[in-house]
C-alpha positions in Angstrom: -21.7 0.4 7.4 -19.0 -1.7 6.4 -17.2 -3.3 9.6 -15.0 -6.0 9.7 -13.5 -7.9 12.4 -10.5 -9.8 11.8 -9.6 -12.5 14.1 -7.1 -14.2 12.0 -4.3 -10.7 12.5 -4.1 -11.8 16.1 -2.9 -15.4 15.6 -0.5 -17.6 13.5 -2.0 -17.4 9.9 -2.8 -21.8 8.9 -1.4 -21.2 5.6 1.7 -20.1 3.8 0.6 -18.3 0.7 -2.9 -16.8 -0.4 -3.5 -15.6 -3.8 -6.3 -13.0 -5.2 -7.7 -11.4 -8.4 -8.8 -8.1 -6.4 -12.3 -6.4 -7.3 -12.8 -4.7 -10.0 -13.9 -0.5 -9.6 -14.9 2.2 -11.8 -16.5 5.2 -10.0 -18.0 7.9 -12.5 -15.4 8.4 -15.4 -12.3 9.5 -13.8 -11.6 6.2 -11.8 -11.1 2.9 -12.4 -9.6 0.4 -9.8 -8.4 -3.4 -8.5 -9.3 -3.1 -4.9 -7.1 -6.1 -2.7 -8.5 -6.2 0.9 -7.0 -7.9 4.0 -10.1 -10.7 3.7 -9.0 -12.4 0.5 -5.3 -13.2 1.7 -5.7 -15.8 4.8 -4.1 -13.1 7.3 -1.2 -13.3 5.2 -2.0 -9.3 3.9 -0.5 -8.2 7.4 0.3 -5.5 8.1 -1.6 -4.0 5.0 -5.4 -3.6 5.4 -6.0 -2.8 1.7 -4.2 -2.1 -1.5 -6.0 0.0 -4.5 -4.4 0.0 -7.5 -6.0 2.8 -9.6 -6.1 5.5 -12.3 -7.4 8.5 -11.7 -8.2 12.0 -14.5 -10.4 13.4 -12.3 -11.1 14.7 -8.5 -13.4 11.5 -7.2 -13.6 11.1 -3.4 -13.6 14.9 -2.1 -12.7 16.0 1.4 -12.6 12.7 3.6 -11.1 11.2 6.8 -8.6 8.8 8.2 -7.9 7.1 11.6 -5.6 4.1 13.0 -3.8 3.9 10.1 -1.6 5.3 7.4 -2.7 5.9 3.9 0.0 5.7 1.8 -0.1 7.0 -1.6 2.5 5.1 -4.5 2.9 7.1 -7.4 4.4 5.0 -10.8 6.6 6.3 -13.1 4.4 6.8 -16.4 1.9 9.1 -14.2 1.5 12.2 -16.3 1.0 15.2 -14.3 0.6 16.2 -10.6 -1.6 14.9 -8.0 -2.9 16.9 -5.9 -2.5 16.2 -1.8 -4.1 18.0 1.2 -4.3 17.2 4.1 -5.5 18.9 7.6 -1.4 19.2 9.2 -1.4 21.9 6.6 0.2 19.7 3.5 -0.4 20.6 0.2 1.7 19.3 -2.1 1.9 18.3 -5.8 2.8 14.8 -6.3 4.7 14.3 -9.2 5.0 10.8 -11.0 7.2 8.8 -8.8 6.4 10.1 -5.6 5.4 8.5 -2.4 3.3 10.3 0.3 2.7 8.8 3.6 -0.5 9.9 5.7 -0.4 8.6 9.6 -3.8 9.8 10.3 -4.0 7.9 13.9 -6.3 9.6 15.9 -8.0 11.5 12.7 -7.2 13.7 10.2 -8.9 14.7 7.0 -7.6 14.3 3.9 -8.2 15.4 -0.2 -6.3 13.7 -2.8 -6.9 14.6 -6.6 -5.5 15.3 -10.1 -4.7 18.5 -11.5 -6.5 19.6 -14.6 -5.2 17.4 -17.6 -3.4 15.0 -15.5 -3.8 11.0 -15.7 -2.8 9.6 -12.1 -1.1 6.1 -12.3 -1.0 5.1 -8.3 -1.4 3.1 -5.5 -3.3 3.4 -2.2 -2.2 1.7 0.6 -3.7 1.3 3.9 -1.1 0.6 6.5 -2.4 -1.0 9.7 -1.0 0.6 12.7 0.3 -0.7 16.6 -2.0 -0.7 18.7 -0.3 1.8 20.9 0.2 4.5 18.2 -3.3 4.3 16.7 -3.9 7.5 19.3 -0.9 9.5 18.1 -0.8 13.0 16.9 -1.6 12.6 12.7 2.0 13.1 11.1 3.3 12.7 7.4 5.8 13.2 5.0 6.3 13.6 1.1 9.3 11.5 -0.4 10.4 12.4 -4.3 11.1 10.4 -6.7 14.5 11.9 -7.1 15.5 10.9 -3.8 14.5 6.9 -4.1 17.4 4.7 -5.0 17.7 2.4 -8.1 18.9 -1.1 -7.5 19.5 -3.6 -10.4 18.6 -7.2 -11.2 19.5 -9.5 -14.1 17.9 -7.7 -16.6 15.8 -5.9 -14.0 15.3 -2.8 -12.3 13.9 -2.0 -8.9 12.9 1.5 -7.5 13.3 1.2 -3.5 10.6 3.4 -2.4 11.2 2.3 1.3 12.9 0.1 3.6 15.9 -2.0 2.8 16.8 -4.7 -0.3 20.1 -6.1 -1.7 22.2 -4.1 1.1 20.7 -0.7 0.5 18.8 1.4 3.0 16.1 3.4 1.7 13.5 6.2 4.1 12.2 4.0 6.2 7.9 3.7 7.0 7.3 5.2 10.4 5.3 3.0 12.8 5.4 -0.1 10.9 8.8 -0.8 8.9 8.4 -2.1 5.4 9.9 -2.8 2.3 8.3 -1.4 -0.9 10.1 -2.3 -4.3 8.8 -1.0 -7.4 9.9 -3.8 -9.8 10.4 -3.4 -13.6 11.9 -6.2 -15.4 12.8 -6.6 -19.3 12.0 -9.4 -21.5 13.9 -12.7 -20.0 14.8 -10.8 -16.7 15.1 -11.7 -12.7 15.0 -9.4 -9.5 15.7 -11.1 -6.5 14.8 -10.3 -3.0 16.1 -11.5 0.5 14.5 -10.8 3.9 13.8 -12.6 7.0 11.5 -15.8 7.7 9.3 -14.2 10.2 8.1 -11.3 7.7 5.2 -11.7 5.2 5.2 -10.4 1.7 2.3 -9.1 -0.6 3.4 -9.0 -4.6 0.9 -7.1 -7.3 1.7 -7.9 -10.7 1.0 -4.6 -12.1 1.7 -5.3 -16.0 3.1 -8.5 -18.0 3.2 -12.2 -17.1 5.8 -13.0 -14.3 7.1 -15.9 -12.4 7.1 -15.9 -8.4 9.3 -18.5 -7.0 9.9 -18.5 -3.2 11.5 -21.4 -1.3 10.5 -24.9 -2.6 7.2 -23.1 -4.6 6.7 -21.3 -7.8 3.4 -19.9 -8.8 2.5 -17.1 -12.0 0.8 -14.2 -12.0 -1.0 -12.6 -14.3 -1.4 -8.4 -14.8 -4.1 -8.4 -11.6 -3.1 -11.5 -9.7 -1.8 -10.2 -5.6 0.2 -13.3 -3.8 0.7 -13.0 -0.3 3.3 -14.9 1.5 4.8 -15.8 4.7 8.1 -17.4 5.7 9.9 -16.9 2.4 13.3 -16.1 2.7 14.3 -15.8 -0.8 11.6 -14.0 -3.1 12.7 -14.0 -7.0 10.5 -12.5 -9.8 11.3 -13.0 -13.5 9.2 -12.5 -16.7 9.9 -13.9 -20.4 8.2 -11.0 -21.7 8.6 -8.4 -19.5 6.8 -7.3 -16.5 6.1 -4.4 -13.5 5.6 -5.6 -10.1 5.6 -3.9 -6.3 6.7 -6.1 -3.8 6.0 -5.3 0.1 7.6 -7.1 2.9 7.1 -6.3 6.9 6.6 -8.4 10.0 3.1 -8.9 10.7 1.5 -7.0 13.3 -0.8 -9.9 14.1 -3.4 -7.6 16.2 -6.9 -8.1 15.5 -8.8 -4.6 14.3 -12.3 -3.0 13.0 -12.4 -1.5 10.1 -15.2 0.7 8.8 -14.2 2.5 5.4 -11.1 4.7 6.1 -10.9 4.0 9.4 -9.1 1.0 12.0 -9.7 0.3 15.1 -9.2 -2.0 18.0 -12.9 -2.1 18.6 -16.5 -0.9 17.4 -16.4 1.8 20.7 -12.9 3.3 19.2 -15.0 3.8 15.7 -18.0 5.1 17.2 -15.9 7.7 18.9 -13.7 8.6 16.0 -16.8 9.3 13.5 -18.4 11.5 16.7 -15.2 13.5 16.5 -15.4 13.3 12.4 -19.1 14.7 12.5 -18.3 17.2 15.2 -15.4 18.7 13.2 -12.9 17.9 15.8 -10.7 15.9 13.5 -9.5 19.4 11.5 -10.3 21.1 7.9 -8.4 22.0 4.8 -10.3 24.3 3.3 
């Protein structure tokens, strides 16, 4: 059992900025992994429970469920071949390299995620916290191609809005929980720059190169592996000498506290209890 409460999402985080390395995962020889979990960033991780940033050749997990969240699958660019998504609403849709897919499981729903035969899955997994008030809701999702995702440009840099809003252009927005999901890649000697507002907290994952984070007054660098989360910064800029790829997110914070016990979230142990009763009894659905 893994369950974790977190008193620190219902209050006023005590710092501004927390910074991690992840864990390091490598499950059989089809997945590898840097897991970043709501416990190494000081509160400042809200309204994301967990990021996995993985790579993926063959089928892993199996058939498995979700509830009082939204697990949000980030596919990059230099994916080769499709990924495979199922889910109990009936979903079963290739993911091609680019893609998002967006899971509200809420009450429950079961879900199956895997790579064709041949493909090499370049992604990453995002656990979305949800309102307290919606963590009951009917499961709901929806599939968003890469065709459809505007392209905004930097200095030197280019930025893939996968959701929300940046530089005056309006992505699909997240359901539930807004966000702002930038998928950042930036030449040798390049800038992005990001504005948003002082009351929302934003988690940055350098995914490849060296690359500078200034924010305010502050500056720090991060390395391929290195997550910073922030709150209060206004301005966000991220440039690289050498060129680099980073995701940024940016919401408000939910600031509610919450169990969590592998896939699921809840507001309380009795909430989990009840959702893995309806897990074992086969209330939450099938797929096959």
């Amino acid at each position: 059992m893994n369950t974790q409460l977190i008193d620190k999402l219902a209050g006023v985080p005590c710092e501004t900025h927390a910074q991690s390395d992840g864990r390091t995962i490598a499950i059989g020889g089809g997945f590898s992994a840097k897991s970043y979990r709501h416990s190494e960033f000081q509160g400042l991780m809200d309204p994301l429970i967990m990021v996995d940033h993985f790579v993926m050749t063959k089928p892993t997990f199996g058939t498995h469920a979700h509830a009082g969240l939204s697990a949000v699958t980030v596919m990059f660019e230099d994916s080769e071949g499709a990924f495979r998504n199922r889910d109990s609403l009936g979903n079963d849709i290739d993911l091609a390299p680019g893609d998002l897919y967006c899971f509200k499981a809420a009450r429950g729903a079961i879900h199956n995620e895997e790579p064709r035969p041949g493909a090499r899955t370049h992604a990453l997994q995002v656990f979305v916290n949800l309102p307290a008030e919606k963590r009951h809701d009917a499961p709901a999702a929806f599939h968003l191609a890469a065709k459809d995702i505007p392209n905004l440009s930097g200095d030197r840099a280019n930025a893939r809005l996968v959701l929300g809003e940046s530089k005056g252009v309006t992505g699909a927005p997240a359901p539930d929980v807004p966000l702002t999901l930038l998928d950042i890649d930036i030449q040798a000697g390049g800038q992005f720059a990001h504005q948003g507002e002082s009351g929302q907290h934003a988690w940055i994952l350098a995914i490849k190169g060296a690359s500078t984070v200034t924010w305010n007054a502050a500056s720090t660098d991060l390395q391929p592996g290195t997550a910073i989360a922030l709150a209060g910064a206004i301005d966000i800029s991220i440039s690289s000498e050498l060129g680099a790829h980073v995701v940024l997110f940016r919401g408000h914070p939910l600031r509610q506290a919450f169990v969590q016990r592998g896939p699921f979230a809840m507001g309380n142990a009795a909430e989990l209890d009840a959702v893995e009763a309806d897990y074992r009894a086969g209330r939450l659905g099938s797929i096959d």
